[in-house]
C-alpha positions as CSV (number, residue, x, y, z in Angstrom):
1,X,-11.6,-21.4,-8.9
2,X,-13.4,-19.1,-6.1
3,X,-15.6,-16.6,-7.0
4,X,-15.9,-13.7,-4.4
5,X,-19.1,-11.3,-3.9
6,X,-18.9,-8.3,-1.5
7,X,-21.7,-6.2,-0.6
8,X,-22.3,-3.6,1.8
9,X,-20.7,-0.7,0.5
10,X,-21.7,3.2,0.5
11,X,-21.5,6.4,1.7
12,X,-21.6,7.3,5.2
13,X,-20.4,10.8,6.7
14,X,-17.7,10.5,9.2
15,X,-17.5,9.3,11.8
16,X,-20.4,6.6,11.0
17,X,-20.2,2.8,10.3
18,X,-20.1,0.3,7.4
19,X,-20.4,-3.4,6.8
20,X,-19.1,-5.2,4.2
21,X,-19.8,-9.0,3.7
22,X,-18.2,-11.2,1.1
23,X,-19.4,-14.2,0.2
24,X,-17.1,-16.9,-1.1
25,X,-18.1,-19.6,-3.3
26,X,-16.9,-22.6,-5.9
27,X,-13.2,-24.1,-4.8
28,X,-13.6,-23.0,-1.9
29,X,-11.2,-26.0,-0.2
30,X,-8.4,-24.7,-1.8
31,X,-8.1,-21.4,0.5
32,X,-7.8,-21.1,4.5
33,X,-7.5,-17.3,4.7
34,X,-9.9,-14.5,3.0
35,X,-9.4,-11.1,4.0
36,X,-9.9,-7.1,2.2
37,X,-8.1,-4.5,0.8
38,X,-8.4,-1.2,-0.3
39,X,-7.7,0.9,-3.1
40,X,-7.6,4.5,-3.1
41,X,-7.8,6.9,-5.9
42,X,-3.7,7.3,-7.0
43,X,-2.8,5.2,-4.3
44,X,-1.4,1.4,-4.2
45,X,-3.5,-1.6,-3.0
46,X,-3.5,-1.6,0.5
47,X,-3.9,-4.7,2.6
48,X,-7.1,-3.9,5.2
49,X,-7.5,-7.0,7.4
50,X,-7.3,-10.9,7.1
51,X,-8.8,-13.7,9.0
52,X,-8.1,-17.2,8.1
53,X,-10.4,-20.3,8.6
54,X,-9.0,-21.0,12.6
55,X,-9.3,-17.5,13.2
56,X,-6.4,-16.0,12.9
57,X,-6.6,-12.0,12.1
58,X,-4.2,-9.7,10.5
59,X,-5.2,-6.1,10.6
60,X,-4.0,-2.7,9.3
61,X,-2.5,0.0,11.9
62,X,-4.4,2.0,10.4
63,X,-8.1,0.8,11.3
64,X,-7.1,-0.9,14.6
65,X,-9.3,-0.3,16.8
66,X,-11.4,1.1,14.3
67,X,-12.5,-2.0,11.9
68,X,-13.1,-5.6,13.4
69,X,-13.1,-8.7,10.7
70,X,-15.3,-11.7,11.4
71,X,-16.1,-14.5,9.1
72,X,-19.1,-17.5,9.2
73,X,-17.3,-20.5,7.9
74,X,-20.4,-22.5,7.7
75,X,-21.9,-19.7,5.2
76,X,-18.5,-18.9,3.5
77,X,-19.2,-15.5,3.9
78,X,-16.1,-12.7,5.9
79,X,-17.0,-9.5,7.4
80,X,-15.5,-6.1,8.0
81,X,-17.4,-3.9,10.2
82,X,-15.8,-0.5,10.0
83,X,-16.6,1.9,12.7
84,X,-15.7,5.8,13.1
85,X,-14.8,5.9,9.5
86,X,-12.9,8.7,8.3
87,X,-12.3,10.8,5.2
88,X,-9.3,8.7,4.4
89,X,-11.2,5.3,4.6
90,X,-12.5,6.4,1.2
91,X,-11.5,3.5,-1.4
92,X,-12.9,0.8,-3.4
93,X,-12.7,-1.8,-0.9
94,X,-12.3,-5.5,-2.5
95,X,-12.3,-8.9,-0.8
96,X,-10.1,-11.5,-1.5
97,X,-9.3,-14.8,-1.0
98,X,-6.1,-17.7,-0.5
99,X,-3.9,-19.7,1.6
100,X,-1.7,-18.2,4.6
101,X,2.5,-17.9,3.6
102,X,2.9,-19.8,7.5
103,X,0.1,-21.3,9.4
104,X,0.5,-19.7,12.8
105,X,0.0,-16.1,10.7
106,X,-2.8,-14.7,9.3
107,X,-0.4,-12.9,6.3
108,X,-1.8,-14.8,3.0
109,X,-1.3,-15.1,-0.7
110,X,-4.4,-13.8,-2.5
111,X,-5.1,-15.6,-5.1
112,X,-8.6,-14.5,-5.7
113,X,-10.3,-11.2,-5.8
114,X,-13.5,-9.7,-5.9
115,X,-15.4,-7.3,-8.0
116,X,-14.5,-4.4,-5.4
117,X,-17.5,-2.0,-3.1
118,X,-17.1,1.6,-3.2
119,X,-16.8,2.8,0.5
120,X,-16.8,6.9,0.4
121,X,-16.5,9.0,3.6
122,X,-18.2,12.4,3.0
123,X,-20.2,15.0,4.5
């Protein structure tokens, strides 16, 4: 089992920045990728950005350009560092954790998932 722990959420007026950090711990062998997603109210699970252990990133159209993942594989710990936020970034944001479907893509199977951050956009 991995056990996931985000921090960093809030609420930030547009237009302002945001880092979540998510802290991976236990089996922690058994994934190469971990990554977030979001979830807005009425809306599906939407995949945010992934990063996998060689570096590899996956991100939304959405937040390109917007939102840059990072991770610290000596501390187990990803990033997402969300800049110019809008309204519509507002979701529960929640980290998650697996292998990749193909190595040379970031693209993964999440097999674990965290507790979720509230991220709300507001002025």
């Amino acid at each position: 089992q991995v056990q996931l722990v985000e921090s960093g959420g809030g609420l930030v007026q547009p237009g302002g920045s945001l880092r979540l950090s998510c802290v991976a711990s236990g089996s922690i062998f058994t994934i190469n990728a971990m990554g977030w997603y979001r979830q807005a109210p009425g809306k599906q699970r939407e995949l945010v950005a992934t990063i996998t252990t060689d570096g590899l990133t996956k991100i939304a159209d959405s937040v390109r350009g917007r939102f840059t993942i990072s991770r610290d594989n000596a501390k187990n710990t990803v990033y997402l560092q969300m800049n110019s936020l809008k309204f519509e970034d507002t979701a529960v944001y929640y980290c998650a954790a697996g292998r990749t479907i193909l190595p040379t893509s970031a693209l993964m199977t999440a097999n674990y998932w965290g507790q979720g951050t509230q991220v709300t956009v507001s002025s």
